[in-house]
Rosetta silent file (secondary structure, phi, psi, omega in degrees, C-alpha in Angstrom):
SEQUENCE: XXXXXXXXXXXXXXXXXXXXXXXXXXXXXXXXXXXXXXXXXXXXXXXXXXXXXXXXXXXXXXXXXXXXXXXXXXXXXXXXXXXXXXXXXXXXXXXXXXXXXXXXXXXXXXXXXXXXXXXXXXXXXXXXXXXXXXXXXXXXXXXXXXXXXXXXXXXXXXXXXXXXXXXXXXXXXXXXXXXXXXXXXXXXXXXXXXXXXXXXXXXXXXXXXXXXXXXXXXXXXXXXXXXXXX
SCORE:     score description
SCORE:     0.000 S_00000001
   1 L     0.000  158.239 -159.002    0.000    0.000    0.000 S_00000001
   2 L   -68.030  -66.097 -168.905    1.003    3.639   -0.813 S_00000001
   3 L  -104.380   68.319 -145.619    0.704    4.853    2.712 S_00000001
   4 L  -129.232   75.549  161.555    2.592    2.128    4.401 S_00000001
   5 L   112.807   12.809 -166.832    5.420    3.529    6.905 S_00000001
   6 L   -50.341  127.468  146.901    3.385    7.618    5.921 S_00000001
   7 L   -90.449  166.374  145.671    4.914   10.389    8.174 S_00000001
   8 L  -133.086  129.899 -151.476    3.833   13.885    8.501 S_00000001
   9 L  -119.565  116.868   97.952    6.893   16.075    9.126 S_00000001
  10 L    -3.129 -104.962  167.997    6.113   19.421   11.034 S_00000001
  11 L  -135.957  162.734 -160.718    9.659   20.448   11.417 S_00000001
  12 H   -36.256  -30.253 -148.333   13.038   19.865   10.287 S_00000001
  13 H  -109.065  -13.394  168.420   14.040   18.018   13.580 S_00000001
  14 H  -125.233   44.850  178.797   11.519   15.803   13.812 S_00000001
  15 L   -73.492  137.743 -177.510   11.968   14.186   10.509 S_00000001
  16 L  -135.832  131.697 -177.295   12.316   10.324   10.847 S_00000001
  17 L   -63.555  132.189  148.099   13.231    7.936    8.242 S_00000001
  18 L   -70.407  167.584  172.530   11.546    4.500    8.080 S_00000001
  19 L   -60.214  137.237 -157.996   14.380    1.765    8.065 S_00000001
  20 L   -87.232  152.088 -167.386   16.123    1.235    5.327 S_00000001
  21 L   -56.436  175.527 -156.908   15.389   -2.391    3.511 S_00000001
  22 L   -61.540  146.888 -175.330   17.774   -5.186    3.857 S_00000001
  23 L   -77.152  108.252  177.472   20.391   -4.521    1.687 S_00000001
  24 L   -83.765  129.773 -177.133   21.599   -6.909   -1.522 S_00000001
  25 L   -80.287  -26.843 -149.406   24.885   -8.084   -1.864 S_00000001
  26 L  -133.718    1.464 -168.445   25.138   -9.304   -5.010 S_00000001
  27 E  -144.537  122.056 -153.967   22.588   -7.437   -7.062 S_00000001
  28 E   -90.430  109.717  176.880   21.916   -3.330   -7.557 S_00000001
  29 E  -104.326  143.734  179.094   17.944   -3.679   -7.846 S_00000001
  30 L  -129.590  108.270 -106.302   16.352   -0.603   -9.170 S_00000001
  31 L  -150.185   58.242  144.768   12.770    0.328   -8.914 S_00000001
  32 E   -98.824 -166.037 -154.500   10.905    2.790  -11.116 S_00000001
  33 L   -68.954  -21.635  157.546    8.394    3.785  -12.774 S_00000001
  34 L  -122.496   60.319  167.751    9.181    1.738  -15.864 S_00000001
  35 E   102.832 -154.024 -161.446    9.750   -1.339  -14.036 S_00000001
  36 L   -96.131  176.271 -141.830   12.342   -3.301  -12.090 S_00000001
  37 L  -176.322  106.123  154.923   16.052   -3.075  -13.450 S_00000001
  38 E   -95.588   94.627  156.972   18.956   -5.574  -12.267 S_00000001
  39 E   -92.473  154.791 -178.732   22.795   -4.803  -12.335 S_00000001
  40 E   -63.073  105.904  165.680   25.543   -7.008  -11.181 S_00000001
  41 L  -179.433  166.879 -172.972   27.089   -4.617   -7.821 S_00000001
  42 L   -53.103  -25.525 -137.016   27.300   -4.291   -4.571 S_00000001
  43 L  -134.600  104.471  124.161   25.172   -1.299   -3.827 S_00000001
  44 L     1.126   84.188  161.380   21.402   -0.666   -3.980 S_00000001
  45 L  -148.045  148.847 -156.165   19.452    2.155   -5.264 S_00000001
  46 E   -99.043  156.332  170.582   15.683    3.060   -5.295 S_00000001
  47 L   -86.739   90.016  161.881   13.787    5.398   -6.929 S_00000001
  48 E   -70.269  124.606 -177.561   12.373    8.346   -4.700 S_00000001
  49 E  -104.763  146.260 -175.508    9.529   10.122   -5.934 S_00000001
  50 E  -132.103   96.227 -156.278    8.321   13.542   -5.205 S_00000001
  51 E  -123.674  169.880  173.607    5.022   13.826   -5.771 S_00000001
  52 E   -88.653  149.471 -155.407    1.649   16.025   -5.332 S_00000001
  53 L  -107.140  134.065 -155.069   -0.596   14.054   -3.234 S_00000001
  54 L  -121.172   95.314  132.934   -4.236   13.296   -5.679 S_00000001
  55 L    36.161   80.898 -157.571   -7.291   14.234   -4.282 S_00000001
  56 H   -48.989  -10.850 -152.513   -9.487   10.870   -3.040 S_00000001
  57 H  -115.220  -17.530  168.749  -12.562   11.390   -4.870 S_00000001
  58 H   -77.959  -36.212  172.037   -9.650   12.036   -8.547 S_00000001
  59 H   -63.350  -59.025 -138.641   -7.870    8.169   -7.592 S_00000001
  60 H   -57.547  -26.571 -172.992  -11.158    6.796   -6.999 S_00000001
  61 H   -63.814  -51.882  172.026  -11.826    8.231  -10.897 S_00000001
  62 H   -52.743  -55.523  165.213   -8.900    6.703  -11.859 S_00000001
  63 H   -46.512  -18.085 -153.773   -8.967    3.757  -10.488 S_00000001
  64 H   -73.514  -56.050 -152.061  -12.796    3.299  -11.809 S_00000001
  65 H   -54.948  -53.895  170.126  -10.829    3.531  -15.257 S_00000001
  66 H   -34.266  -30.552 -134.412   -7.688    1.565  -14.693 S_00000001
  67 H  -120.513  -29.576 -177.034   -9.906   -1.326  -13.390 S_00000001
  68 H   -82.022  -29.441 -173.039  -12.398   -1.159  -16.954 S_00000001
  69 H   -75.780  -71.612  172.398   -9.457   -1.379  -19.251 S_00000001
  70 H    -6.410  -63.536  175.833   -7.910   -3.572  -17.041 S_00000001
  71 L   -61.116    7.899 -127.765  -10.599   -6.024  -17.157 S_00000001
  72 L  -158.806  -54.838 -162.749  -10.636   -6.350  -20.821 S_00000001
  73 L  -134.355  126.996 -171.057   -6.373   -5.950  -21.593 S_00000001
  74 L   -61.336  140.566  177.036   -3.773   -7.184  -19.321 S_00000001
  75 L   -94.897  127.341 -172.351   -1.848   -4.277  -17.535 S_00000001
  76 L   -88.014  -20.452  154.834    1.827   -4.640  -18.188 S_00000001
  77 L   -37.906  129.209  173.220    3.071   -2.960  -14.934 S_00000001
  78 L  -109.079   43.669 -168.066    5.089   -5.203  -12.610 S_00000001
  79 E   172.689  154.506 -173.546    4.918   -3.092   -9.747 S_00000001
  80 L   -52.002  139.718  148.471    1.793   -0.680   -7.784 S_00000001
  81 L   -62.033  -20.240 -118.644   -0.335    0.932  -10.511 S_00000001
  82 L   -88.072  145.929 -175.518   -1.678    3.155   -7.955 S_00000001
  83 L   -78.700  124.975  176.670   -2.442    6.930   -9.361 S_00000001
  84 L  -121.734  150.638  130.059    0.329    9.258   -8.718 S_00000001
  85 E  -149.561  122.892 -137.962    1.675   12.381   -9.997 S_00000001
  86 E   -88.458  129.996 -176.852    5.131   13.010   -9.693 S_00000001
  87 E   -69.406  -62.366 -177.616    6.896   16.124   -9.221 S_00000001
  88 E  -141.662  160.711  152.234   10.355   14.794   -9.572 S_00000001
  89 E  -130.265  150.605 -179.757   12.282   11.306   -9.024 S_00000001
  90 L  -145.202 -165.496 -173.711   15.348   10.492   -8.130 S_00000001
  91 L  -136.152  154.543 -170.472   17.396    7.790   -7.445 S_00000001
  92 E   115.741  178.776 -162.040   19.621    6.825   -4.639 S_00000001
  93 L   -62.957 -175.851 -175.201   20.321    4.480   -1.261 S_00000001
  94 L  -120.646    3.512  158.170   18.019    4.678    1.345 S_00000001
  95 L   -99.744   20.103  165.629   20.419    5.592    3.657 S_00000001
  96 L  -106.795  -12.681 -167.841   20.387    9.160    2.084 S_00000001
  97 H   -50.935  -25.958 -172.847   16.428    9.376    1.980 S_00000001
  98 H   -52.419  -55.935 -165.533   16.821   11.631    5.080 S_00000001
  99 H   -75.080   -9.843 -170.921   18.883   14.344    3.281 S_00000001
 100 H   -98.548  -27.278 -179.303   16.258   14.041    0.091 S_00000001
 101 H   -91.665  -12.580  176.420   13.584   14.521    2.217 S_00000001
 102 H   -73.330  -48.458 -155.262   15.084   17.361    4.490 S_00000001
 103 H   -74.324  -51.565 -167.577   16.278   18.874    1.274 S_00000001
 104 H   -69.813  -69.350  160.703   12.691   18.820    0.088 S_00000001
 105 H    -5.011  -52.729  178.445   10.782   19.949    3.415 S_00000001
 106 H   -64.371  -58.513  165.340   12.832   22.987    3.429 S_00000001
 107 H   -68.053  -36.289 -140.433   11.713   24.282    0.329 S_00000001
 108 H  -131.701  -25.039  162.892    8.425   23.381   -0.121 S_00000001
 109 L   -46.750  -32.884 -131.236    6.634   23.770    3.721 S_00000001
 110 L  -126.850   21.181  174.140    5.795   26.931    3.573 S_00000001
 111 L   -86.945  162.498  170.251    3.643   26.825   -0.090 S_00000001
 112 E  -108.765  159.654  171.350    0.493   27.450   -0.505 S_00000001
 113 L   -32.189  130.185 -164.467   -2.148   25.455   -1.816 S_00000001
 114 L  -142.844 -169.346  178.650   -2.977   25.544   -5.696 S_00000001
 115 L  -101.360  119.512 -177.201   -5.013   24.520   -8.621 S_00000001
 116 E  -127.177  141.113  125.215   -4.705   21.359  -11.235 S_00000001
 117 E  -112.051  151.572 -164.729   -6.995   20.625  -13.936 S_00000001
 118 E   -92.025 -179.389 -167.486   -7.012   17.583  -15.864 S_00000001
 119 E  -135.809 -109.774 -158.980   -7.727   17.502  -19.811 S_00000001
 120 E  -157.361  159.625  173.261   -8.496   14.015  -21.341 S_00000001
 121 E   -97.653  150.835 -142.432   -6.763   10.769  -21.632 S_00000001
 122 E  -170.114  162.905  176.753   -4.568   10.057  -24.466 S_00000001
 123 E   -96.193  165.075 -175.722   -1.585    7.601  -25.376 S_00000001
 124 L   -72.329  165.493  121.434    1.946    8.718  -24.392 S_00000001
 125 L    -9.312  -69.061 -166.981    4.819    9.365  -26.722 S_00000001
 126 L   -68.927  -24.859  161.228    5.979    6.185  -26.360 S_00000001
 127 L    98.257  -19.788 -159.210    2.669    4.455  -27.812 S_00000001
 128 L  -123.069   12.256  173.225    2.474    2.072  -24.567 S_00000001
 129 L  -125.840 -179.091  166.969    0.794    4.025  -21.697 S_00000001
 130 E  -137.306  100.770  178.745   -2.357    6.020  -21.540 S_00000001
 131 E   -83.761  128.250  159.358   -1.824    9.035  -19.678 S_00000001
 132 E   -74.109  113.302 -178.455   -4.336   11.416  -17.791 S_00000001
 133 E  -107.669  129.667 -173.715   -3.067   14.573  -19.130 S_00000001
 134 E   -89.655  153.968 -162.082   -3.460   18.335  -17.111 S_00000001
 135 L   -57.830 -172.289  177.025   -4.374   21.946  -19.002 S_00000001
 136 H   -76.330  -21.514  179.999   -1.566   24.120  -19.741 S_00000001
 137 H   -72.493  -30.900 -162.223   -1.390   26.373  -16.692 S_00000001
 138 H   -79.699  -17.027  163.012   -1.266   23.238  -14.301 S_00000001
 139 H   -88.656   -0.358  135.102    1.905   21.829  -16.474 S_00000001
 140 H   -73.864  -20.524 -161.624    3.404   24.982  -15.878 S_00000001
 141 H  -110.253    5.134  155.698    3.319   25.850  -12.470 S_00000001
 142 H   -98.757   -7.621  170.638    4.441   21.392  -12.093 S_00000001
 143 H   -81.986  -28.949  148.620    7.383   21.933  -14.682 S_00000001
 144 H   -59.952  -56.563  165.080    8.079   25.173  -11.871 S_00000001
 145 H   -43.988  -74.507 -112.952    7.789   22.709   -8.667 S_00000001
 146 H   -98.546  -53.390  166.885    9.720   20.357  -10.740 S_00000001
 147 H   -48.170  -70.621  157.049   12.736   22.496  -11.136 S_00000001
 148 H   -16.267  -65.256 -171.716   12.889   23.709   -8.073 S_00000001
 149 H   -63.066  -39.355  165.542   12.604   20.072   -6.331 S_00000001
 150 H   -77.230    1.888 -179.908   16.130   19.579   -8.556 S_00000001
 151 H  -102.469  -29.809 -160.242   17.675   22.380   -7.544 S_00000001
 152 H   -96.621  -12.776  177.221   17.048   22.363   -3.700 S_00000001
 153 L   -80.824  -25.955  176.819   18.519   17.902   -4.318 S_00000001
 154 L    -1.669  125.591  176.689   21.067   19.133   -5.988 S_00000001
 155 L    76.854  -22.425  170.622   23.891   16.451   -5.129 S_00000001
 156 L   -95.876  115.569 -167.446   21.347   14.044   -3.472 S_00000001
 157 L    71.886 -147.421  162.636   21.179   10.992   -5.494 S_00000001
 158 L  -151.375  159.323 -176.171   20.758   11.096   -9.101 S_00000001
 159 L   -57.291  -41.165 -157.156   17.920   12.136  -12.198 S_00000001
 160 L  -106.646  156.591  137.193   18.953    8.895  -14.040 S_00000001
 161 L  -114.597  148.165 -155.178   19.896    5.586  -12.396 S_00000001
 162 L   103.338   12.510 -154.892   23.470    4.561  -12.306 S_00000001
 163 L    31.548   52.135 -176.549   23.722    7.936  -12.467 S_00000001
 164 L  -122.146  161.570  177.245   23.133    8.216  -16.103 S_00000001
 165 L   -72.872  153.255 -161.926   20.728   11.134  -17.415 S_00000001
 166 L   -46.601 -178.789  171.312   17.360   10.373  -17.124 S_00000001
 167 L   -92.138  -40.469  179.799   15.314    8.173  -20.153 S_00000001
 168 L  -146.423  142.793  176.883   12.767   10.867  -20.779 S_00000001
 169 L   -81.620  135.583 -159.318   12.213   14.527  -19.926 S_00000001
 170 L   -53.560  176.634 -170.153    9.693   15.289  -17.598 S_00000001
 171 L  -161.479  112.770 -164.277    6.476   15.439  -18.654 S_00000001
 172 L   -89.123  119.848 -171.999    3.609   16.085  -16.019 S_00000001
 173 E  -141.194 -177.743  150.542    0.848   13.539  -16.295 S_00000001
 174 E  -107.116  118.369  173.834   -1.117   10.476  -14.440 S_00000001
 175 E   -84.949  140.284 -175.251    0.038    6.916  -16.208 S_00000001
 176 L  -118.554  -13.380 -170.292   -3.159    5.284  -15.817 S_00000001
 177 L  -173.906   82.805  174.175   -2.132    1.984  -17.710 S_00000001
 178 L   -63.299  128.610  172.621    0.876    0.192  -19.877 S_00000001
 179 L  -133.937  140.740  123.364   -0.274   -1.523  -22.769 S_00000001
 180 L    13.933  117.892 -169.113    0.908   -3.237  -25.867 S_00000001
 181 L   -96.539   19.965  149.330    1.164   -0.749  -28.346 S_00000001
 182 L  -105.784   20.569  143.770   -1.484   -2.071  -30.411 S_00000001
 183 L   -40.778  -54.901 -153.993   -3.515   -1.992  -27.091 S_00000001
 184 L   -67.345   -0.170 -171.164   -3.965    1.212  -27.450 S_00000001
 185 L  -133.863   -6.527  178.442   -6.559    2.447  -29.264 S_00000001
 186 L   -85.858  -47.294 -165.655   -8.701   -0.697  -28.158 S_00000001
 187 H   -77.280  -21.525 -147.714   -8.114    0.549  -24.508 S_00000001
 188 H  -111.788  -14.596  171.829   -8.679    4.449  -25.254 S_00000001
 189 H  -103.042  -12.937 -156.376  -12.308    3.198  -26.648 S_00000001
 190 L  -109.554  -17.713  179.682  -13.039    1.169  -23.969 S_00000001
 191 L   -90.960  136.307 -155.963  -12.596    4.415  -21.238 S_00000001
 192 L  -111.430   33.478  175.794  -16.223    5.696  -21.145 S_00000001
 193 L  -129.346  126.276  160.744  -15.571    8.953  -18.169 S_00000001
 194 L   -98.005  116.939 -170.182  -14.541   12.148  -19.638 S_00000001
 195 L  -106.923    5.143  150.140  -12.541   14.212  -17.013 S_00000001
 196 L   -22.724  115.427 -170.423  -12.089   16.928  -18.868 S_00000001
 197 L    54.429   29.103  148.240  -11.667   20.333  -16.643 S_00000001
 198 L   -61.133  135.442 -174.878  -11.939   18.178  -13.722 S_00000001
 199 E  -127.655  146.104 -177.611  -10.461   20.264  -11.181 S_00000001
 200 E  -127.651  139.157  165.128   -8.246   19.469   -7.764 S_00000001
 201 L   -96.160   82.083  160.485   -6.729   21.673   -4.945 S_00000001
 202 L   -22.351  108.613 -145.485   -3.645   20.564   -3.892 S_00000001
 203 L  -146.529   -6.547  162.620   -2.879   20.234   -0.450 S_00000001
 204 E  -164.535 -172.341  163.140    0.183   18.323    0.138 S_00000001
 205 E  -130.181  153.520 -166.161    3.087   16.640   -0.992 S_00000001
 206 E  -154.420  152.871 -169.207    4.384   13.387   -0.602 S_00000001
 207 E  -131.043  133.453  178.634    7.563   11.612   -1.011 S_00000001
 208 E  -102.137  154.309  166.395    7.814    7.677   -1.936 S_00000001
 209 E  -133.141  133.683 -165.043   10.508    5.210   -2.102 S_00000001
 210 L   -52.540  142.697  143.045   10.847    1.787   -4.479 S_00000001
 211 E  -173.494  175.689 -165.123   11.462   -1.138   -2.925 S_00000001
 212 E   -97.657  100.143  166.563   10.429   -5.143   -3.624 S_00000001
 213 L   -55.149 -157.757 -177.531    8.126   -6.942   -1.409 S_00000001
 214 L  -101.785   28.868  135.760    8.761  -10.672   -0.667 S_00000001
 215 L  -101.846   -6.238  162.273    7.142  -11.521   -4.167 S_00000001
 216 L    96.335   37.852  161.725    9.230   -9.411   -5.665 S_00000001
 217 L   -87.418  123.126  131.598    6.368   -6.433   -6.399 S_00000001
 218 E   -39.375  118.991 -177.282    7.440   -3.111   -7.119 S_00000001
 219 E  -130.564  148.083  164.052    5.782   -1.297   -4.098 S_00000001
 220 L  -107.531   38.391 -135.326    6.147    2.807   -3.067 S_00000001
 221 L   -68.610  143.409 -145.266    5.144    3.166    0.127 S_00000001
 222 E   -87.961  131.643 -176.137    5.078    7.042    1.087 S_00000001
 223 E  -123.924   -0.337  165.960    7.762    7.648    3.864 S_00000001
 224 E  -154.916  174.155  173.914    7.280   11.641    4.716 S_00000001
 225 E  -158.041  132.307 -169.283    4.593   13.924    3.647 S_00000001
 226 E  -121.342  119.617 -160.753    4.465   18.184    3.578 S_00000001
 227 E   -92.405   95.314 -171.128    1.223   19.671    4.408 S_00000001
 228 L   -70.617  159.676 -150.964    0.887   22.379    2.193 S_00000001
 229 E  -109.383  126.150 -177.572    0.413   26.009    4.537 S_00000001
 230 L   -63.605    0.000    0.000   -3.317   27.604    4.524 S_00000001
């Protein structure tokens, strides 16, 4: 589950980490959003996400949808589906998560609350998701947020993993499904809710980190959260 180990962080001093998972000796597992990733080394590192926190009654929309395509076309995700949308990700151990989350805290308590509206669902770039996409002001003021949140990490972890530059530049959306990419136009007929100008107020932030259950599901469970200021 999402909110699995959830803080809410107040002030700098009484941020607390959960612990970080058991460590792999012989294999660097890496855990984002488009899927799980094995190199041979020593060293471990997850994908931390830094995301706005979605409105219950906008998952529950999502979810409605994810769950009709779903039934119909296998979802290609190895790892939670669960609706998110992510400010920034980054990569590194989980014995730095402190300093990413410190880093973040610092910057970002003291906002104020704001405005997203969504648009319509659409295939990606890439031909193999279907993305919830937001109007143009609300992909400006998360392509602002988004800078920012790399500027104040500076030095903590890295945009890529392995420290290589990222695979794609961001782009702020909700993945609502990976499909096949001649899925896609089967699945894009099959979602029957138009969320057009659907609108949400943002009211927190939240920051997740990758890691494998014991079936070896991606899971993100949220490990601090920033309460945006009223």
């Amino acid at each position: 589950m999402r909110t699995l180990g959830k803080r809410v962080y107040r002030k700098v001093s009484r941020v607390r980490i959960p612990p970080s998972p058991p460590e792999r000796s012989l294999e660097l597992i890496l855990v984002n959003k488009a899927g799980i990733i094995k190199m041979n080394t020593n060293v471990e590192e997850l994908a931390h996400s830094f995301n706005v926190v979605l409105d219950k009654r906008i998952s529950a929309k999502i979810k409605d949808v994810q769950e009709t395509v779903a039934s119909k076309i296998k979802e290609r995700r190895n790892y939670d589906n669960s609706p998110h949308l992510a400010v920034a990700t980054k990569f590194m151990r989980a014995v730095i998560t402190d300093n990413f989350v410190k880093a973040l805290y610092k910057e970002f308590s003291a906002e104020k609350p704001f405005e997203i509206t969504f648009t319509r669902f659409e295939s990606a770039e890439t031909g193999n998701y279907i993305f919830l996409n937001l109007d143009t002001e609300s992909r400006e003021k998360l392509f602002a947020l988004s800078e920012r949140a790399f500027q104040v990490t500076r030095g903590v972890g890295f945009e890529g993993h392995g420290g290589l530059a990222p695979k794609y530049p961001y782009d702020p959306h909700i993945s609502v499904i990976k499909l096949e990419t001649e899925e896609i136009n089967h699945a894009l007929g099959l979602i029957n809710k138009d969320l057009s100008n659907l609108k949400m107020r943002a009211s927190a932030f939240e920051i997740t980190r990758g890691q494998l259950n014991d079936k070896g599901f991606g899971e993100f469970p949220v490990v601090a959260t920033i309460n945006l200021q009223e």
